[in-house]
N, C-alpha and C positions, 0 to 999 in steps of 0.2 A: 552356068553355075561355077564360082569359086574352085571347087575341088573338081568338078570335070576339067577346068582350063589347065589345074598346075599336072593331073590326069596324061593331060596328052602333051604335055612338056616335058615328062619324063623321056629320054634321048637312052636309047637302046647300045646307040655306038658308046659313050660315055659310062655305064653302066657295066660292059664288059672293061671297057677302058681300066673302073676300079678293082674291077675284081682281077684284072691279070697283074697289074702292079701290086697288089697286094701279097698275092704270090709269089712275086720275087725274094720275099721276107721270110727265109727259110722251106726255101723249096728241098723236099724230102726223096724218098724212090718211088720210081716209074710213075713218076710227074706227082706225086702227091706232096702234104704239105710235114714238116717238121717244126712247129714255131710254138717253145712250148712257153709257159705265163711268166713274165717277169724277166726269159732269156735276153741276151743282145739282140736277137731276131725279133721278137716282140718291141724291144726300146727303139728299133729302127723303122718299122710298121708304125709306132706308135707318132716317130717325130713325123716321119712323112705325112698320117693323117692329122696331126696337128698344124702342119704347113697349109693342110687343105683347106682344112678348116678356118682357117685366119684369112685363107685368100678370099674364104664367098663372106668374111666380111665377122663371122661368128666369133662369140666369147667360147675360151675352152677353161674347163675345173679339171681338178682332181681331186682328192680324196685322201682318206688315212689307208685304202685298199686301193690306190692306184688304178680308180676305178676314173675313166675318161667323161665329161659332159662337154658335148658340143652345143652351143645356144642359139638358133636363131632367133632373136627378139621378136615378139608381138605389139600388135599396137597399145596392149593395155599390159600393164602388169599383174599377171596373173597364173596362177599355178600354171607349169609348165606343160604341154602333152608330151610325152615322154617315145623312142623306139630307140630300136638297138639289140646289142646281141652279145657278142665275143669274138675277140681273133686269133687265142690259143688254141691251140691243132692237137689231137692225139700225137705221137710220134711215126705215126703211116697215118695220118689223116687226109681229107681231101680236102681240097679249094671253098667249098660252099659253106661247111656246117660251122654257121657262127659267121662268121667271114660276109657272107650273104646278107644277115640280117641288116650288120654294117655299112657295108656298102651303098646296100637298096636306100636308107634310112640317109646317107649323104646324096645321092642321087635326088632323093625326095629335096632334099636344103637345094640343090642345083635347079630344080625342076620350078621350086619358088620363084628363087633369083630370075630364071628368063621369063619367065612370066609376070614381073612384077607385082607381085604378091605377096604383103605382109599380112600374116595372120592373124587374129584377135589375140591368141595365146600363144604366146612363143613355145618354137618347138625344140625340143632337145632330141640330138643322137648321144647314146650311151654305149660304152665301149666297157664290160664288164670285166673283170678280172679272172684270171682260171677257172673259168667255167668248167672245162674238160677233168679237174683235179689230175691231169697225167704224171704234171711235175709234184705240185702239192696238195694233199687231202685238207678237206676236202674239196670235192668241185662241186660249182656255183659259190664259191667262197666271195668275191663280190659283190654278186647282189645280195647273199645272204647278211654279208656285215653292213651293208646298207639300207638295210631294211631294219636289220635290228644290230646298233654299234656295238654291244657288249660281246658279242661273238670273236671282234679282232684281236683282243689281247688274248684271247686262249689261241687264234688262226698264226700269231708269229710266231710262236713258240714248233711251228711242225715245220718240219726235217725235207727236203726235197733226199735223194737216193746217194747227194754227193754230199751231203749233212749240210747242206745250204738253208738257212732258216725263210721260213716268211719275211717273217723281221729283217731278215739282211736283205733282201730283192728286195723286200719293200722299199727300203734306206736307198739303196743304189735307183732307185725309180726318184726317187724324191730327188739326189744330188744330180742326178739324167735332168731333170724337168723342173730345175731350180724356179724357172720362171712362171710357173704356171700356178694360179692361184689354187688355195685350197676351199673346199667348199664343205659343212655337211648335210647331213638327211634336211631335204625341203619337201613340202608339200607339194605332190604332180595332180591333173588334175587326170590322165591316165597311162599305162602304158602300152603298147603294143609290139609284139614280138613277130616280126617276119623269119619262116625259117623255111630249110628245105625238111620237107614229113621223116628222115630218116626209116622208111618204112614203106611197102607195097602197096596199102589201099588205094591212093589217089589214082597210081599209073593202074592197077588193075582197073578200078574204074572207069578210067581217060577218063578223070575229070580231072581239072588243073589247077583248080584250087579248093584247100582245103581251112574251113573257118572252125580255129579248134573251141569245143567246148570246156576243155577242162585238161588235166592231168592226172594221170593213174598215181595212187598209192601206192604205198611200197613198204614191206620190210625184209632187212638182211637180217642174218643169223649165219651162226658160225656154229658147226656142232664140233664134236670130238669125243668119236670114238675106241677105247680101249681094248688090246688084245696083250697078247702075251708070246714076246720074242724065242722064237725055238727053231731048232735044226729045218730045215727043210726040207732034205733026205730022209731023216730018222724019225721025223714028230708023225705017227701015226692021224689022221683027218678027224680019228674020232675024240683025239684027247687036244685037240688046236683048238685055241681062243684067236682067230687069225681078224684084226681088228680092222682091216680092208674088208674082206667079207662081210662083216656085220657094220659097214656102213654104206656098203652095196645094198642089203638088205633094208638099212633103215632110208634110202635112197626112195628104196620102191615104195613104201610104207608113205614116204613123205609126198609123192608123186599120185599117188591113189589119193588120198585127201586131197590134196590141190584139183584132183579131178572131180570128188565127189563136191567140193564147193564151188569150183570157176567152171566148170563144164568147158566149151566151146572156148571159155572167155579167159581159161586159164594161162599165165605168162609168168612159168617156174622156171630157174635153172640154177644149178650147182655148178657155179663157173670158176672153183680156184679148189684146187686138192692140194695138202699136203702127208706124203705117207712116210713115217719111221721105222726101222731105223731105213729104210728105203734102198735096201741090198738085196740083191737076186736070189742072196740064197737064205734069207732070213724071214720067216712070217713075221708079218706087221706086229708090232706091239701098239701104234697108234694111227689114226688115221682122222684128217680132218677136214671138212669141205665146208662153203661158205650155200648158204641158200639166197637166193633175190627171188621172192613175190612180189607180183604186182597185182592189183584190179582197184576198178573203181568205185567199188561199192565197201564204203566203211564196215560194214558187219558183215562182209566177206574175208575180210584183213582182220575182224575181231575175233571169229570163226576160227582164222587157219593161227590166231597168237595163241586162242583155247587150248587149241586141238592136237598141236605141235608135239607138246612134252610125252601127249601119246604113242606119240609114234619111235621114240627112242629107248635102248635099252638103258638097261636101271641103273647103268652107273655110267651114261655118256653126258658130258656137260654142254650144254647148250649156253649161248652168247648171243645179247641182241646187239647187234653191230650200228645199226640206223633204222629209223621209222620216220616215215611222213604220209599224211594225211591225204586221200585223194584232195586235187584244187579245182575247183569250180569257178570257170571264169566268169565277168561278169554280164549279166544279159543284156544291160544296155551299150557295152560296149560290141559285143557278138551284132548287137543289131545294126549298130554302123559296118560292122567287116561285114556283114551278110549283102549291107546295100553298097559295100564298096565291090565288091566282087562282082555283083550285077552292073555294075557302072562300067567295067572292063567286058561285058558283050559274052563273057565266059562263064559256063555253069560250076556252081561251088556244093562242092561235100562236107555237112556236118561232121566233125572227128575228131578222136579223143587222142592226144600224145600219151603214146606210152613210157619217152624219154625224158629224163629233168631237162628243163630248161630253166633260164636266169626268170623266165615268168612266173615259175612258182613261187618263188619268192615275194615279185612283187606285188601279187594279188594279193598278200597282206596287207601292203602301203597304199594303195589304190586302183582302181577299177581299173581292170587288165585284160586284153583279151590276144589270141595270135592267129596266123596266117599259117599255113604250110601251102606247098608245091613240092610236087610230084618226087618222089628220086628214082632212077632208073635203076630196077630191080630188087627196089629197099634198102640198097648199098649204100653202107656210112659207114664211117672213120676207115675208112680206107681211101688206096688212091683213085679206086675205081668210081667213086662217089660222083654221079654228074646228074645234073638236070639240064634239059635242054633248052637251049637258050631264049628261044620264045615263051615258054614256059618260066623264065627267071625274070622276064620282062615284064608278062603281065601280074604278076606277084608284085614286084615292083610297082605299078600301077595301082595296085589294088590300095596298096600300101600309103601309096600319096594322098590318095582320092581319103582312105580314113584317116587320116593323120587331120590332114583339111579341115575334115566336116567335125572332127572333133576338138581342131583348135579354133572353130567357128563359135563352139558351145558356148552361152553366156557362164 
């Protein structure tokens, strides 16, 4: 069979080959990565794998988001089958997340080439743009402007931390890669995302591949809490409005509900405080934290939007920051990744991401489904991030063998 052959063409030595040169391109601390979207370190990553790309023969695009398409032609012209990922890094990120999807998905074009095999549908690697958002909000901001263009002219107008705009990286991308044609939104016929699971169930399991169903839902919310600045020494406990403490309170308030709707399945946290006037010896007069729920059940997210206001006192302002939908991938694609996994000799785990990826996005534009592998100890965006390298191989495998059988599809 076609996709067993290009299967065991995939070359393990070659495959770490990419991924450690890739790493050269803003190596961070204690071995981790630093390479954030649109920096010089990204534009040098960026010519390297365009060099690659041109050597096994491939058309390369861009975009008005400096989004990368790698093409290797099919025998017929016909929507493209689409993989890929991202190669911006948190600022302590590791080598795999993103980096990997990449990589494997060039290996996959290598794994052709020796094999002599052109596919009926030509296949595309896609290199997405700030995925991670560390430099610029938001992230998946690639695949999301390419899925839907109107997004970009609001996406150049945001500020990177050094007031560096979209719009300006963007420009400096375009004058970098003067030569590289421009392309927009085409029809794929699907895509597929290889990633490391950023998460414990695979390795607790030992099983080494994981064929995702979908993506969790999410909303952010910003509350802000009021109290009333006074002595610290002299403000007696019973006459203090102390606006820390009653967002401590509305904490727990907020955390009980999450409990009484996700049970087991609940994934809350209040990950960014800011407290005023924020002196030692001053009770709070404000206090403000951000919430992140996730799950995947729609009217568990309709539930906690209900429920929410409940839970706050009567003069704290709540802010919805971002909402998206759980995404359900598609079942005819899952059904190829289910029999590409079997074709690698390796038992695979149904599993739901709980993290964005560039696939949410594309399950709007067409039938998408992804891959995860194991991460050793759920460790992500750090430099401690690793999966083992047989374990990155047959992922890689898995990944050929469906790219294949789905650029076979009439």
């Amino acid at each position: 069979m076609t996709a067993q052959r290009v299967l065991e063409a995939v070359s393990a030595e070659r495959l770490h080959g990419l991924l450690d040169t890739l790493a050269t391109f803003g190596p961070g601390e204690r071995g981790g990565m630093n390479r954030q979207a649109l920096s010089d370190e990204d534009f040098q990553a960026r010519a390297w794998l365009i060099g690659k790309a041109q050597q096994l023969g491939c058309q390369v695009w861009s975009d008005g988001c400096a989004n990368l398409f790698i093409r290797r032609e099919g025998r017929e012209d016909l929507p493209a089958v689409m993989t890929g990922s991202h190669i911006d890094t948190q600022p302590t990120g590791g080598r795999l997340d993103g980096c990997y999807g990449v990589m494997a998905g060039l290996e996959c074009l290598y794994a052709l080439e020796d094999a002599g095999i052109r596919t009926r549908r030509p296949i595309e690697v896609v290199v997405w743009t700030n995925e991670e958002g560390s430099r610029f909000s938001p992230g998946a901001m690639g695949s999301s402007a390419y899925v839907e263009p109107a997004r970009l002219a609001a996406y150049r107008n945001n500020i990177d931390a050094n007031g560096i705009s979209v719009g300006q990286a963007l420009d400096a991308h375009s004058r970098r890669f003067a030569d590289l044609p421009l392309r927009a939104k085409i029809d794929a016929h699907a895509f597929v995302e290889l990633h490391i699971e950023q998460g414990p169930v695979l390795e607790q399991a030992g099983i080494a591949l994981g064929v995702v169903t979908g993506i969790q839902g999410v909303r952010w919310y910003q509350v802000r809490c009021k109290g009333v600045s006074a002595h610290a020494g002299t403000t007696p406990m019973s006459m203090r409005r102390d606006a820390l403490l009653l967002a401590i309170e509305t904490v727990s308030r907020i955390d009980g509900l999450a409990d009484r709707l996700a049970g087991d399945d609940k994934r809350l946290t209040f990950g960014r405080w800011s407290v005023l006037p924020n002196a030692i010896n001053t009770i709070a007069n404000e206090a403000t934290f951000s919430i992140d729920f996730r799950h995947a059940d729609p009217a568990v997210l309709a539930a906690f939007d209900e429920q929410l206001a409940a839970c706050l006192p009567l003069d704290a302002e709540l802010q919805s920051l971002f909402s998206h939908a759980p995404t359900a991938f598609d079942p005819a694609v899952i059904s190829v990744l289910e029999q590409a996994c079997d074709a690698t000799g390796r038992a695979r785990l149904p599993i739901r991401s709980g993290a964005f990826h560039d696939a949410m996005y594309l399950a709007g534009h067409c039938p998408t489904g992804m891959l995860f592998v194991p991460s050793r100890d759920g460790i992500s965006h750090n430099p401690l991030e690793f999966t083992e390298p047989a374990q990155l191989e047959t992922g890689t495998r898995a990944l050929a063998w469906g790219l294949v059988s789905l650029a076979e599809q009439p």
